[in-house]
N, C-alpha and C positions, 0 to 999 in steps of 0.2 A: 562133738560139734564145737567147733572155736569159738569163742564170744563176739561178740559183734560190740566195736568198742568205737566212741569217738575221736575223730584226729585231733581235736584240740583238748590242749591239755588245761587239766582245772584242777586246784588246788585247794585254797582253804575251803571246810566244812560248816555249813551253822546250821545248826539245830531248829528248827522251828516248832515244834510240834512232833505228836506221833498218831498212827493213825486212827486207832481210837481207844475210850475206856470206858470201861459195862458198857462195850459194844455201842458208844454214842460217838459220831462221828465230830471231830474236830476240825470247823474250819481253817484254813492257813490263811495268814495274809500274802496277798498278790508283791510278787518283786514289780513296779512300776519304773525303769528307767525313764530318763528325763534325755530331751536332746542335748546331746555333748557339746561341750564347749572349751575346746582344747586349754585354752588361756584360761577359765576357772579354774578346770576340774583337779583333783591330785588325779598319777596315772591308775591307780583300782578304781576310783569313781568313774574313769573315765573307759576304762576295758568294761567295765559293768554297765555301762550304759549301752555300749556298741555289740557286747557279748553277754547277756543275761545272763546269771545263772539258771542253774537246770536243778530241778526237784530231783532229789532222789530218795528211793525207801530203804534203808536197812534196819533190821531187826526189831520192827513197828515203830521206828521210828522216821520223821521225817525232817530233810534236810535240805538247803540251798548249795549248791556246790558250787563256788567263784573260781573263774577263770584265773589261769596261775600268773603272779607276778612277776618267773623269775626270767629271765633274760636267756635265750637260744645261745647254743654253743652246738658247733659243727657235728655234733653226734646225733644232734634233736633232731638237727636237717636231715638228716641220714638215717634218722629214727622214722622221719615222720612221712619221708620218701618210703618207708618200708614197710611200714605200718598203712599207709596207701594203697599200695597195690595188694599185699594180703587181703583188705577190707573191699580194695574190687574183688578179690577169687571167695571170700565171702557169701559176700553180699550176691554173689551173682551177677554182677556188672558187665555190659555188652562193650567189648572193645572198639565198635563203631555202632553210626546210626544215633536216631535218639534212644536214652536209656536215662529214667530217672534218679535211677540207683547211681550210676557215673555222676549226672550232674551232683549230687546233692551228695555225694563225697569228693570232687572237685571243690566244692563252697565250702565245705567243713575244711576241705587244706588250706584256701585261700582265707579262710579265718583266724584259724591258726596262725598262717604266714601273715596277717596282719597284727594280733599280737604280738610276736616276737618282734615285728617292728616297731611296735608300740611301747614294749618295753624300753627299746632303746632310743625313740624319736617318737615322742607322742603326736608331734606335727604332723610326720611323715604316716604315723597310722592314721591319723583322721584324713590324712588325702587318699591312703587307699581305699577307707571304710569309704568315704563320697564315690569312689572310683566304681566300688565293689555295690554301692546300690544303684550307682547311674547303670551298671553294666546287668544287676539285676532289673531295673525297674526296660532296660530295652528287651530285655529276653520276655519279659511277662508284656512286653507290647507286643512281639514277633510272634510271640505264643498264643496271646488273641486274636490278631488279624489272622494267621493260620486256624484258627478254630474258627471264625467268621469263616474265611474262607471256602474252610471244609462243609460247614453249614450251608452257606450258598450256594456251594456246588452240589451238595446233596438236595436241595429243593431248586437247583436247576434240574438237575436230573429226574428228581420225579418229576414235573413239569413236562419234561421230554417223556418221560416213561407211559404220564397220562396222555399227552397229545397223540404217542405212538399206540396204544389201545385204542384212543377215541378214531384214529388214523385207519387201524384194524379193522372196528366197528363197521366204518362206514366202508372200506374196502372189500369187506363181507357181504353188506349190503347192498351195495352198486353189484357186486359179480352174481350176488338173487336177484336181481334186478334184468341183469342182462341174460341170467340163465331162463327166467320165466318170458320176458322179452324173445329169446330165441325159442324156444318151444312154441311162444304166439307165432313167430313168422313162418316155423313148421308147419304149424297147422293151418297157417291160411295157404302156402304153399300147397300144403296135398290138398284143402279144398279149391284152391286155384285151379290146379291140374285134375282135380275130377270135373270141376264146370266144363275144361277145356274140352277133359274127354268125350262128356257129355258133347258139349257141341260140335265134336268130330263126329260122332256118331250120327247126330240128328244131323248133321249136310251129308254125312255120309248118306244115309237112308233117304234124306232127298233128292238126291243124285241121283239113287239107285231107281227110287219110285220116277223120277223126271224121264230117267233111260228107257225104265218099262211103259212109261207112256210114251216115248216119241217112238217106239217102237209098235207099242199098237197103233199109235195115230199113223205109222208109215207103211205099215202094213194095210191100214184101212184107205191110205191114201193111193197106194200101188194098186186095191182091188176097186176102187170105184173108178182110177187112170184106166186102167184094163177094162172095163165095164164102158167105157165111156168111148173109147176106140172103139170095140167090137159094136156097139151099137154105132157108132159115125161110117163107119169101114163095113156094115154090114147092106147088101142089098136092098133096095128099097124096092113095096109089092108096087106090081104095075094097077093094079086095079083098085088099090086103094088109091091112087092118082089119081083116077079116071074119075 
C-alpha cells in the first residue's frame, strides 16, 4: 500500500519531548501561532504562523516538523503536480461531485503554492494566505446554508409527510363514513320498498274486497229489480179489489 503523504513540503525537525517514561505520559507544549504581520515577522515566523507545524512521532519520540524555507524550482512544480494526482488515486478521490478527500488535497496544494510564494514575495503570500481564507471562510458559509437548507427541507417534508398521513386518516375516515352512510340508505331503501309493498297489497285486497262487494250488492240489486217488476207486471186478484 503507497503512503499517504502531504503536498506541502516541511523541513526542519525539533524535538519536543517523547512519548512517555515508566510509562508516565509527557505533556508537550501547544505551537500557538500569532496573527502574521508581513512587515514584522522574518519569513519562518511568518510561514509558521500561516502553516503550523505538524506533531510527528518517530521512535518514541516527539517532534514539531516546520514548513520548509527553501524556495520552489520548476521540478517542485512538477513534483508537486505529480505527487497530487497519485495522492488523488490514493486517497480515493472522486474526479467530480462533492468529494472531501479532493477538496482537502486541493488546499494542501494551494498551501503549498503559497509557500513557495512566500519564499520568494512574502507580501505576495500573505495576499494569497487572505485570498485562501476569504475563499475558505465562503465555502464554510455555502456549506451551512446548504446544510440549513438540507435541514429545512427535510422538516418541510416530514411536515408534508405528516399532514399526508393526517390527510390519509381522515380520507379513511370520511370513506367509513360514507360506506356506513350507504348501507343506512340501503336499508331504509328495502324498508321503503317493503312498506310500499305492503301498501300495494293492502289497496290491492281492498279493491279486491270493494269488487266482491259491488258484485254482491249488484247481484242483490238485479234480484230485488227483478222482484220488483214481476210483482208491478204481475196481475192483480179482482176480488181482492172488491
Amino acid at each position: 500500500m503507497k503512503e499517504v503523504k502531504s503536498l506541502i513540503s516541511y523541513g526542519e525537525k525539533v524535538q519536543i519531548g517523547a512519548d512517555n517514561i515508566d510509562n508516565k505520559l509527557i505533556k508537550m507544549p501547544k505551537f500557538e501561532p500569532e496573527e502574521p504581520d508581513p512587515e514584522k515577522e522574518s519569513l519562518k515566523t511568518f510561514l509558521d504562523s500561516i502553516l503550523p507545524p505538524k506533531k510527528v512521532h518517530e521512535n518514541g519520540l516527539i517532534f514539531y516538523n516546520f514548513v520548509s524555507c527553501n524556495s520552489a524550482i520548476e521540478n517542485d512544480i512538477i513534483k508537486l503536480n505529480k505527487n497530487l494526482q497519485n495522492q488523488m488515486k490514493i486517497r480515493g478521490a472522486k474526479e467530480s461531485g462533492v468529494c472531501p478527500i479532493r477538496e482537502e488535497l486541493y488546499n494542501e496544494c494551494f498551501e503549498e503554492i503559497i509557500r513557495q510564494v512566500t519564499v520568494n514575495c512574502l507580501q505576495r503570500g500573505d495576499l494569497l494566505n487572505r485570498i485562501k481564507l476569504e475563499m475558505n471562510y465562503e465555502i464554510n458559509y455555502y456549506r451551512q446554508l446548504y446544510e440549513s437548507l438540507i435541514a429545512f427541507s427535510l422538516r418541510k417534508v416530514l411536515q408534508e409527510k405528516k399532514k399526508e398521513i393526517m390527510l390519509q386518516n381522515k380520507k379513511e375516515k370520511l370513506k367509513k363514513e360514507i360506506e356506513e352512510l350507504e348501507n343506512e340508505i340501503n336499508e331504509k331503501n328495502v324498508s321503503f320498498q317493503k312498506m310500499i309493498d305492503q301498501e300495494n297489497a293492502k289497496e290491492a285486497q281492498i279493491m279486491k274486497d270493494h269488487v266482491e262487494a259491488m258484485k254482491v250488492l249488484k247481484i242483490d240489486n238485479d234480484t230485488k229489480t227483478s222482484q220488483a217488476i214481476e210483482y208491478i207486471t204481475k196481475p192483480r186478484d179482482e176480488n181482492v179489489l172488491l
